[in-house]
C-alpha positions in Angstrom: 98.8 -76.6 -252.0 98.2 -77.4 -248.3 97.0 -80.1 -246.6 97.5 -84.0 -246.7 97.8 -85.6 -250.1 98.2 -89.5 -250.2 100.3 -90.9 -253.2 100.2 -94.7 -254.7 103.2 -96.3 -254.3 105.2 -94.9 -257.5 104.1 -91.5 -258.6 106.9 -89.3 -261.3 106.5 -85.8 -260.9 107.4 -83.1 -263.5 108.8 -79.8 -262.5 109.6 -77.0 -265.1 113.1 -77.1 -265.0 114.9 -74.7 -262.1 112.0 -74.1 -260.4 112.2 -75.1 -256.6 109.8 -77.3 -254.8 107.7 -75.9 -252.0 105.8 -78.1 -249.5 103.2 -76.5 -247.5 102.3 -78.6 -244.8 99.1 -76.2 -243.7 100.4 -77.2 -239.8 100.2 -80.4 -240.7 103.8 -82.9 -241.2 105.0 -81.7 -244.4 106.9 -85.2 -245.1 105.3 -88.5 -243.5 106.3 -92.5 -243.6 104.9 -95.1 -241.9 105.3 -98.4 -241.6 107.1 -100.3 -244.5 106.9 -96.7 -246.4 109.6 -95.3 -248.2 109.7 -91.2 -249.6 112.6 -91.0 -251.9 113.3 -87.6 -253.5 116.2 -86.7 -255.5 116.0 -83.3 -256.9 119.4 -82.4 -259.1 120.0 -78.7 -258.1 116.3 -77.6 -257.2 116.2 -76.3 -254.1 113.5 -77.6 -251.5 111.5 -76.1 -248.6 109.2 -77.6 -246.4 106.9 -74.9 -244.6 104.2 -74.1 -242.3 105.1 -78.1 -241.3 104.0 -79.5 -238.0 106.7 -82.0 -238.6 109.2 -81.4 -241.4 109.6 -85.1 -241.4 108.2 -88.1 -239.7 109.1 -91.1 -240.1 108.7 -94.3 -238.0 108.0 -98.1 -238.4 110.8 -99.0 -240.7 110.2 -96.4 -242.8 112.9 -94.7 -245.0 112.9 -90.7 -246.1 115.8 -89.7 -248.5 116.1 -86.3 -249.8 119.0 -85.7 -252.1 119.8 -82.2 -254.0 122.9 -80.3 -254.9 120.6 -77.1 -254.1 118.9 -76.0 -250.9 117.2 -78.0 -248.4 115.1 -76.1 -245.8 112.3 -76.6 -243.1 110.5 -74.7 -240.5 108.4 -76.9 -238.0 106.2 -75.9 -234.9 107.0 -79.2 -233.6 110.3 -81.4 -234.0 111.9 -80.2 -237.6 112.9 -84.2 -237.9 111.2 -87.0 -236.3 112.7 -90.6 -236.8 111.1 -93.3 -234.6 111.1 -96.9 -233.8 113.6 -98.5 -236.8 113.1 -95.2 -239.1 115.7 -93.9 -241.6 115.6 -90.4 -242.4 118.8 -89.6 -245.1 119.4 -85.9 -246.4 121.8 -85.1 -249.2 122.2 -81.3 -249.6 124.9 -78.8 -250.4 123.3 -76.2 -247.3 120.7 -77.5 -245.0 118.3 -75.4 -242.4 116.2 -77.2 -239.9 114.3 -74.7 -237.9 112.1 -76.9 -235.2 109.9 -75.1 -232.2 110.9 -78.0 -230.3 113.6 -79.9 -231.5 115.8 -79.9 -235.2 116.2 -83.4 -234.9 114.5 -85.9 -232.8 115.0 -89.7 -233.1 114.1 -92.8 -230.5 114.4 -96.1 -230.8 116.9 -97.8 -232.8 116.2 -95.0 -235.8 118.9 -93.6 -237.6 119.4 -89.8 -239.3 122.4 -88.8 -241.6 122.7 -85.2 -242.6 125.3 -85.1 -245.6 126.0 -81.5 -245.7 129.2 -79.5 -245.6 129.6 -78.4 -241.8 129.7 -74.8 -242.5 126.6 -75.0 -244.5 124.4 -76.8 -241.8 122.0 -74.8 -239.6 120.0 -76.4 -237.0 118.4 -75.1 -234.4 115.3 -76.1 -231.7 113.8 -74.1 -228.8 113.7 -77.5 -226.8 117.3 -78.0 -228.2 119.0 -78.7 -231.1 118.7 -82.8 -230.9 117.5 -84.9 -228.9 118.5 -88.9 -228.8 116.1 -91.5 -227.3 117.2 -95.3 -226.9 119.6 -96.3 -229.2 118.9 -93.9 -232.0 121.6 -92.0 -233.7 122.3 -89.2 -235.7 125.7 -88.2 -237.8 126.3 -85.4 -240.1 126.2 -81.6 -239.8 129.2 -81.8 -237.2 126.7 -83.4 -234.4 
């Protein structure tokens, strides 16, 4: 599906067993947290891809976004592939990561905080703006950066 769906605060999701998730954000942010918000996601060994995103992720506030697999995680934005703001946590666990951004993979201002735990060799990102970009007193470790 495309588009914005809003969940309640707990919602378990069933998946057939091997079959990879897809996120079609439609051009919209595939992945958003606000506020006191909090998007946890751990997957086992299904691969994930976020597509057609605005914004793979945004988070801000003091949000928290953690994305764990043993598979696949990958995202093509036409803005920022990751956007942390203000006290935001954005966390990613996978064994080979893509961020493909139109402006930047990773973006984070404030006092946010983004940790990519993925082998070096297996981490792509890339940005035509840049591959990161650091406002404030934001930071950003993993992925050899």
């Amino acid at each position: 599906t495309e588009g914005t769906v809003s969940l309640p605060a707990q919602v378990p999701v069933q998946l057939p067993v091997g079959v990879p998730l897809v996120i079609n954000g439609g051009g919209e942010d595939c992945l958003r947290a606000e506020g006191q918000c909090s998007i946890a996601l751990n997957l086992g060994d299904r691969d994930l891809t976020l597509t057609n995103c605005e914004r793979c992720i945004q988070a801000g506030g003091n949000a928290d976004v953690s994305l764990t697999t043993t598979g696949t995680l990958s995202c093509t934005a036409s803005e920022d592939g990751i956007l942390a703001q203000g006290t935001a946590s954005v966390s990613l666990a996978a064994t080979s990561l893509t961020i493909m951004g139109e402006e930047h993979g990773v973006h984070a201002s404030g006092t946010a905080e983004v940790v990519l735990t993925v082998p070096v060799p297996a981490c792509s990102i890339t940005g035509t703006e840049g591959l990161t970009r650091i406002d404030g007193n934001a930071t950003l470790d993993g992925c050899g950066l």
